[in-house]
TORROLO-873739 format. One record per residue (C-alpha): x, y, z; residue number from 1. Coordinates in nm, 2 decimals. Layout:
BEGIN
<r u="X" v="Y" w="Z" n="NUM"/>
...
***
This chain:
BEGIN
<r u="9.51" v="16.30" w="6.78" n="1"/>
<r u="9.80" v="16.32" w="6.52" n="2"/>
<r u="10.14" v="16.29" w="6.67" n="3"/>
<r u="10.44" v="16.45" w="6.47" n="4"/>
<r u="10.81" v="16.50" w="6.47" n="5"/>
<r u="11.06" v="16.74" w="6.29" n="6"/>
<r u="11.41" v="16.59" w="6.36" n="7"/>
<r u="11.65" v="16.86" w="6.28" n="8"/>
<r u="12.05" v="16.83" w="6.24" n="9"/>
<r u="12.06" v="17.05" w="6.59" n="10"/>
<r u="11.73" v="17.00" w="6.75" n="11"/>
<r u="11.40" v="16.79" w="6.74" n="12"/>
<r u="11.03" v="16.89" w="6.78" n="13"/>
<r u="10.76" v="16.72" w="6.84" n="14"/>
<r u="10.34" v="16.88" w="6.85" n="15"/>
<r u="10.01" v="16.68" w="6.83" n="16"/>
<r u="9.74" v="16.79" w="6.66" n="17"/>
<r u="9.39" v="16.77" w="6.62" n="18"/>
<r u="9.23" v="16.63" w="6.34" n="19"/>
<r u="9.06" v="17.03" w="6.29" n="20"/>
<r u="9.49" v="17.14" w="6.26" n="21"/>
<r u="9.46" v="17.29" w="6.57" n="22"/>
<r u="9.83" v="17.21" w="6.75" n="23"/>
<r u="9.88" v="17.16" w="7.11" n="24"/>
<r u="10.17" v="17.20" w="7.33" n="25"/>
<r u="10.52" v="17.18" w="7.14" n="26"/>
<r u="10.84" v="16.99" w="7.32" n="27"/>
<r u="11.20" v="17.10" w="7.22" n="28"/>
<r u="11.48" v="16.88" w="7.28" n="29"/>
<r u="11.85" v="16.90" w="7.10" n="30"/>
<r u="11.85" v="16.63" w="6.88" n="31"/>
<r u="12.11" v="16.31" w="7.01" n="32"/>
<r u="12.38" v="16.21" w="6.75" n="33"/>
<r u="12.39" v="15.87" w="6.81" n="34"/>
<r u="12.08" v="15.67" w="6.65" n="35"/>
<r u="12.04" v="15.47" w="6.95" n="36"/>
<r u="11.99" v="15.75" w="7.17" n="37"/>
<r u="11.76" v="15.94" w="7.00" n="38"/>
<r u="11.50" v="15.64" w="7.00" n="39"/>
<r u="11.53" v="15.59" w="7.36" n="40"/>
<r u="11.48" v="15.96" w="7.39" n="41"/>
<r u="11.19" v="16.00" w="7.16" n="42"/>
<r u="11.01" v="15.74" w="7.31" n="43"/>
<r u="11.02" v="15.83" w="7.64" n="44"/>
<r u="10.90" v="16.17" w="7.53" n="45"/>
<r u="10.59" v="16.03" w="7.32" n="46"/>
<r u="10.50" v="15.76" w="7.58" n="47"/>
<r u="10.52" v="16.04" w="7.86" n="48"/>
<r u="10.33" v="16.33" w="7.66" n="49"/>
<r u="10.11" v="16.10" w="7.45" n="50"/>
<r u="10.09" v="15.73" w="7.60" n="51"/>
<r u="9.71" v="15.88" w="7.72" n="52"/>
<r u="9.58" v="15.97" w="7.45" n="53"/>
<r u="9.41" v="15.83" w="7.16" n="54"/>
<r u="9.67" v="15.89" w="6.89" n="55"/>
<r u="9.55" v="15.79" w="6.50" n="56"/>
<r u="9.92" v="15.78" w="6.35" n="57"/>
<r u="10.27" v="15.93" w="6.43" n="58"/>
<r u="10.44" v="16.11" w="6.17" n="59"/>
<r u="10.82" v="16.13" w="6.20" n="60"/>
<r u="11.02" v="16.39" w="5.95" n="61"/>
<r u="11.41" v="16.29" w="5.94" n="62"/>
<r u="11.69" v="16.50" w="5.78" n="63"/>
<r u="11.81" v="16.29" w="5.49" n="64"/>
<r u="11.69" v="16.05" w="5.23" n="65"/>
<r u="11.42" v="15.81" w="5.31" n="66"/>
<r u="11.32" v="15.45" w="5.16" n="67"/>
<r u="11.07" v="15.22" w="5.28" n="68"/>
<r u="11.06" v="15.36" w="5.69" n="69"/>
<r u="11.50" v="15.37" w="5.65" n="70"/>
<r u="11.71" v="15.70" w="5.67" n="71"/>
<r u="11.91" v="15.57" w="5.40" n="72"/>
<r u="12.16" v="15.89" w="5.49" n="73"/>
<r u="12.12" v="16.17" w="5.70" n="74"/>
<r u="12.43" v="16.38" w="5.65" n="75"/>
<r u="12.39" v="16.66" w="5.88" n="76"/>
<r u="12.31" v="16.41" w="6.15" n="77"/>
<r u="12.58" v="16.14" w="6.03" n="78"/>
<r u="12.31" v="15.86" w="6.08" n="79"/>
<r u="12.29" v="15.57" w="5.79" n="80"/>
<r u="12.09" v="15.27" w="5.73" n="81"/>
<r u="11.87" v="15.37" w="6.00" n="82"/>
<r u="11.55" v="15.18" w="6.02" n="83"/>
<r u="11.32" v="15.44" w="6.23" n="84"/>
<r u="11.00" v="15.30" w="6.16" n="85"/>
<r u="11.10" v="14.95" w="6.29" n="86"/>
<r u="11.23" v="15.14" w="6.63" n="87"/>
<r u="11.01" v="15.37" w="6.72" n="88"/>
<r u="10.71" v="15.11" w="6.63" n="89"/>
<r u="10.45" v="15.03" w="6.87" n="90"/>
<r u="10.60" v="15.34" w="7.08" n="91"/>
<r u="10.17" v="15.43" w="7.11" n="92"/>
<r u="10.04" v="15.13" w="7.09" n="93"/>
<r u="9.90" v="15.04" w="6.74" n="94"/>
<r u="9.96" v="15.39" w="6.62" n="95"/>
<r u="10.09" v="15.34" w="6.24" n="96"/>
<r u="10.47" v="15.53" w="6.25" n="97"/>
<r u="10.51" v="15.70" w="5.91" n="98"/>
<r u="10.87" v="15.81" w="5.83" n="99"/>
<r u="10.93" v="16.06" w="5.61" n="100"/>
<r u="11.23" v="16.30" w="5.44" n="101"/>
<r u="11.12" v="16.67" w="5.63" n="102"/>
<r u="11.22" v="16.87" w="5.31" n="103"/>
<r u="10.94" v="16.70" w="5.13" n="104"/>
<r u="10.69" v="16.73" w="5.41" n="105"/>
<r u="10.75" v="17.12" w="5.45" n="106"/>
<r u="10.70" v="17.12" w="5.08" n="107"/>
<r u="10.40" v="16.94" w="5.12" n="108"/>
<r u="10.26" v="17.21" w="5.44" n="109"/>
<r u="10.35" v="17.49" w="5.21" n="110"/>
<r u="10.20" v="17.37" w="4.89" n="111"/>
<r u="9.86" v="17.36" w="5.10" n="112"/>
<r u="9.85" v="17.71" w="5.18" n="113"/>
<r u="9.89" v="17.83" w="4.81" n="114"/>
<r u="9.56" v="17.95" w="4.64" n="115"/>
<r u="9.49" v="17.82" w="4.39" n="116"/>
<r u="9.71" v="17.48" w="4.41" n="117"/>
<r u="10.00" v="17.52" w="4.17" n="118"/>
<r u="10.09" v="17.19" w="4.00" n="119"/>
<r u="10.42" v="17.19" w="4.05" n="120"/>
<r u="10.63" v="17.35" w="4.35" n="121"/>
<r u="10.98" v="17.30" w="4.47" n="122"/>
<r u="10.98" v="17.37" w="4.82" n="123"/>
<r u="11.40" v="17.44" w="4.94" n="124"/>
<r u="11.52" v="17.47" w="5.34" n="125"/>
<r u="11.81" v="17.66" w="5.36" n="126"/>
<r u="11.89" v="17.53" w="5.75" n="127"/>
<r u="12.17" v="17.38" w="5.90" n="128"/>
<r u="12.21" v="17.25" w="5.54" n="129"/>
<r u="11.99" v="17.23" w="5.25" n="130"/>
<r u="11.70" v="17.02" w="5.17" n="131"/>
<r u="11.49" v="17.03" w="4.90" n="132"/>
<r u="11.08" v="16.91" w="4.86" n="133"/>
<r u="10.90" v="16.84" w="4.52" n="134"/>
<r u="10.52" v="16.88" w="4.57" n="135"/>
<r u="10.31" v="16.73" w="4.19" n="136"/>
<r u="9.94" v="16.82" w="4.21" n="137"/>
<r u="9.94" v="16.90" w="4.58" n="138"/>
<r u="10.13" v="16.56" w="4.73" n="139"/>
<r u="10.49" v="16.47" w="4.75" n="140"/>
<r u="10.61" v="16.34" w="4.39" n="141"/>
<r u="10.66" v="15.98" w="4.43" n="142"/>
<r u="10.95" v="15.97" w="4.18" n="143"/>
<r u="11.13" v="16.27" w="4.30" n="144"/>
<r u="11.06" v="16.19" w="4.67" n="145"/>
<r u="11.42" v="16.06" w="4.74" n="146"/>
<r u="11.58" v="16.38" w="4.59" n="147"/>
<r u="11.84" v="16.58" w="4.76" n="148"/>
<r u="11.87" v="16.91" w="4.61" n="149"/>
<r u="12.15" v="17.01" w="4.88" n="150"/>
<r u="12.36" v="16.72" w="4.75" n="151"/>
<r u="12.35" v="16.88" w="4.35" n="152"/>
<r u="12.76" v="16.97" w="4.25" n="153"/>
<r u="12.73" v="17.29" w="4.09" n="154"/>
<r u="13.06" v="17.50" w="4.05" n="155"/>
<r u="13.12" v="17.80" w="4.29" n="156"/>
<r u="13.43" v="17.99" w="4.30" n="157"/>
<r u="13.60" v="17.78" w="4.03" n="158"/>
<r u="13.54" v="17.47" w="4.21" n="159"/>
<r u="13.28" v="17.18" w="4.19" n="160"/>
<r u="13.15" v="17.12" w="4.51" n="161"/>
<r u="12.78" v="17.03" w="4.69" n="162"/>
<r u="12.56" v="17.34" w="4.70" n="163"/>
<r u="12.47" v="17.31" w="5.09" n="164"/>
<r u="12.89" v="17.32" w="5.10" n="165"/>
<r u="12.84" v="17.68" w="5.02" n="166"/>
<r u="12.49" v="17.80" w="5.06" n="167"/>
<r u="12.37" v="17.67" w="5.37" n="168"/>
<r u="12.29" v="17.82" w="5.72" n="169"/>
<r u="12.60" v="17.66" w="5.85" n="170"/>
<r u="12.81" v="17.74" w="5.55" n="171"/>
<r u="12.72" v="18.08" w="5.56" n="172"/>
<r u="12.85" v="18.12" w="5.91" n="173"/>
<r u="13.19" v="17.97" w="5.89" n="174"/>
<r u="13.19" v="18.26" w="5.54" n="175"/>
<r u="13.05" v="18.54" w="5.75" n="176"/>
<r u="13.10" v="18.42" w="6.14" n="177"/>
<r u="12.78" v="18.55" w="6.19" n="178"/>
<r u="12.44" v="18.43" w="6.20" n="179"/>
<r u="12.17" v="18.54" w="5.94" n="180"/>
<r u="11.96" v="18.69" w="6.24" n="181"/>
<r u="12.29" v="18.97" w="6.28" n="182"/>
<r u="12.37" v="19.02" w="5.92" n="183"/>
<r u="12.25" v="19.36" w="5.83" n="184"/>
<r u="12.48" v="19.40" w="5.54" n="185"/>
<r u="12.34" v="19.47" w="5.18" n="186"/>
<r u="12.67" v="19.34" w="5.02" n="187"/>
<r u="12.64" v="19.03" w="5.21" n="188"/>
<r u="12.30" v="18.94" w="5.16" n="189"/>
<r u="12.38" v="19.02" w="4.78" n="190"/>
<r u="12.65" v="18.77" w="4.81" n="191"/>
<r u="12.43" v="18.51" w="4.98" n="192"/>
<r u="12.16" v="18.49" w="4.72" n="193"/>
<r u="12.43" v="18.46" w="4.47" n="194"/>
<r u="12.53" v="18.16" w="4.66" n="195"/>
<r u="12.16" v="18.01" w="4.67" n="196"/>
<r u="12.10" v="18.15" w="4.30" n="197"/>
<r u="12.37" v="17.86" w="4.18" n="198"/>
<r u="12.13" v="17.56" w="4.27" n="199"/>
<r u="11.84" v="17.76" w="4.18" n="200"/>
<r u="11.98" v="17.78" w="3.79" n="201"/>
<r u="12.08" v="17.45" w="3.80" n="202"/>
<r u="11.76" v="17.25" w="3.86" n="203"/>
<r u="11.52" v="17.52" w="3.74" n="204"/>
<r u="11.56" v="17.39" w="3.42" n="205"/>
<r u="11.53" v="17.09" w="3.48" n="206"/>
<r u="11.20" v="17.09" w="3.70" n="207"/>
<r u="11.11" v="17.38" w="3.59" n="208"/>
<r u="10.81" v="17.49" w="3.88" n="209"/>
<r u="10.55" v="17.73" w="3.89" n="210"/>
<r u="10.64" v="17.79" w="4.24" n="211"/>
<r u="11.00" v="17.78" w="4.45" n="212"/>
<r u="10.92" v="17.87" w="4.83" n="213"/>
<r u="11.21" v="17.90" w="5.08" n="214"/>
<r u="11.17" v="17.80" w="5.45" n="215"/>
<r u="11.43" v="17.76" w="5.71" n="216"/>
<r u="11.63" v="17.96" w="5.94" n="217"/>
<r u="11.76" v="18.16" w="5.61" n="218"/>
<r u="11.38" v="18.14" w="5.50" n="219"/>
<r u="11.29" v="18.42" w="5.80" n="220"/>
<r u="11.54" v="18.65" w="5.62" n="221"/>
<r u="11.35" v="18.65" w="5.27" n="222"/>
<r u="11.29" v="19.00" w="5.27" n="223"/>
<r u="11.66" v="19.04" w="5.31" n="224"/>
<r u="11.77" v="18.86" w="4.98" n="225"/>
<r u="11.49" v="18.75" w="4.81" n="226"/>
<r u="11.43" v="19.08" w="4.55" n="227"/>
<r u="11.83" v="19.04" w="4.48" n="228"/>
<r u="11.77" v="18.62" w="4.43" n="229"/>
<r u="11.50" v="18.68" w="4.18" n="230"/>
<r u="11.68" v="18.96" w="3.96" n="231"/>
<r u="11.97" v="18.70" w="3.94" n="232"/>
<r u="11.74" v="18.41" w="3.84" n="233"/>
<r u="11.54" v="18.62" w="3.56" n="234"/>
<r u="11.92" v="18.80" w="3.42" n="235"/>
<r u="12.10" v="18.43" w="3.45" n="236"/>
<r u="11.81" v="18.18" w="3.29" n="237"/>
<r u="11.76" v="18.07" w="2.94" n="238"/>
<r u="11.51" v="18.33" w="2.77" n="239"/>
<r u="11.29" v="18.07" w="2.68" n="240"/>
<r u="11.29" v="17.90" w="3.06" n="241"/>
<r u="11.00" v="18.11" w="3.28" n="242"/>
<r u="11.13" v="18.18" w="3.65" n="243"/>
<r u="10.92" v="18.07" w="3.91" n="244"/>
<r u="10.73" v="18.29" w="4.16" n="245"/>
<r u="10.97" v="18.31" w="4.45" n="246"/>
<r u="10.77" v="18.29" w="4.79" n="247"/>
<r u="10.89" v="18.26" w="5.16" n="248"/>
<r u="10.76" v="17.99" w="5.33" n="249"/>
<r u="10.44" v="18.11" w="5.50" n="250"/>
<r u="10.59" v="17.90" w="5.85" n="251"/>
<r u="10.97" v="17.90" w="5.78" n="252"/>
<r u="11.08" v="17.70" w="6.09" n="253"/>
<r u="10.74" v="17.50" w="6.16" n="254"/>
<r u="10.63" v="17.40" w="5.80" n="255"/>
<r u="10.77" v="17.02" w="5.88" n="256"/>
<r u="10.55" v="17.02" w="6.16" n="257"/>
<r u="10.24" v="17.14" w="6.00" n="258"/>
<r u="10.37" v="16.86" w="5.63" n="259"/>
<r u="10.38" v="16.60" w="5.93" n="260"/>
<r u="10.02" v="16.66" w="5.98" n="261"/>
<r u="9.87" v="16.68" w="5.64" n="262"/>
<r u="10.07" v="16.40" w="5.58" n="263"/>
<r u="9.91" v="16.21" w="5.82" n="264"/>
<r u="9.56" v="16.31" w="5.71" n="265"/>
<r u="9.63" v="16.19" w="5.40" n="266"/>
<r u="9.75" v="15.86" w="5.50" n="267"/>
<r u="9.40" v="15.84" w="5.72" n="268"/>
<r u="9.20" v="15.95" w="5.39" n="269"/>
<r u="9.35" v="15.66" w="5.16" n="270"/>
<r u="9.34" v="15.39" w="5.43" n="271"/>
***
């Protein structure tokens, strides 16, 4: 069994799977905001759930930038210098704990369903904030693995500010003081893939992918924003930069889950 864990800015879930990516039963819990907390938590939880079973690896996604089994930063969460894999070792006996930054990994899940493999895909969650995952030849690009695409200073409304600041499910609430779920709105959704378009144009250029796909809670909506998106990336981009196929994530709010397992078998298949 593969054990894995999305740890989102509000809430945390954690599946096992089967080495045949079959997934079991799926536990919700809201994640804690102290560090300390949320290990005593999650452990009880695996230990409980999983402390039975034969379990080949644990896969844990965190919300920030990761180094080395440390959340260096997780903004959303306000956690730093957090050493995960150290704490939550040993949780399943001599289960290997594999940490890893959950934007990459639901780049990683979505990459896999794409046929055929495009070389290059930048995977973007627009959740709680923004994360962003850049898959190379089907795996998570080792020198672009500690990116944060939420974190890029782009102008917006005559001001420089982080592009999650203005584009993320949260931002987009405090602008609208609704949720994306109750915004039926043309206008708005016009205005919210303007918002998203801003990072789009600034690191197309610079990555330039075959393939952008969009997960997260503003990922469900794609069909609400995503024709508008595209006709703002093709008018706004250099004529001689190609825009990338815009796709919505084929599991907007379970592609961590589903990066956590293929990450896993791919630690298993280069042991």
């Amino acid at each position: 069994m593969l054990v894995t864990v999305d740890t989102g800015g509000t809430k945390t879930l954690v599946a096992g799977f089967g080495r045949d990516g079959q997934i079991g039963r799926t536990i919700k819990f809201p994640t804690p905001r102290k560090q300390d907390d949320y290990v005593t938590l999650l452990r009880e939880i695996l230990q409980e759930n999983y402390g039975h079973e034969k379990v080949e690896a644990i896969v844990v996604a965190l919300p920030g930038i990761v180094n080395n089994g440390i959340a260096v930063w997780c903004n959303n969460l306000g956690w730093k210098n957090f050493g995960a894999e150290k704490a939550l070792a040993g949780v399943l006996g001599d289960a290997p704990v594999l940490i890893e930054n959950d934007a990459n990994l639901a780049g990683l899940a979505e990459t896999r369903t794409l046929k055929p493999s495009p070389v290059s895909v930048l995977y973007v969650t627009v959740s709680t904030g923004i994360g962003t995952g850049i898959i190379t030849n089907g795996r998570i690009d080792p020198g672009l693995r500690k990116s944060e695409g939420g974190r890029m200073l782009v102008e917006f409304d005559g001001v420089v500010r982080e592009w999650e600041s203005f584009a993320s499910g949260k931002a987009i609430y405090a602008t609208y003081e609704k949720y994306a779920r109750d915004i039926t709105s043309k206008r708005t959704w016009h205005q919210i893939a303007d918002r998203i378009s801003r990072g789009f144009l600034a690191v197309v250029p610079l990555l330039q992918p075959d393939v952008i796909v969009i997960g997260g809670s503003i990922g469900t909506y794609f069909d609400r924003y995503g024709e508008h998106l595209e006709e703002i990336l093709r008018e706004k981009l250099p004529a001689h930069i190609p825009c990338p196929r815009l796709r919505q994530a084929k599991h907007p709010e379970t592609a961590v889950i589903y990066g956590c397992y293929y990450y896993a078998l791919d630690f298993l298949s280069d042991k």
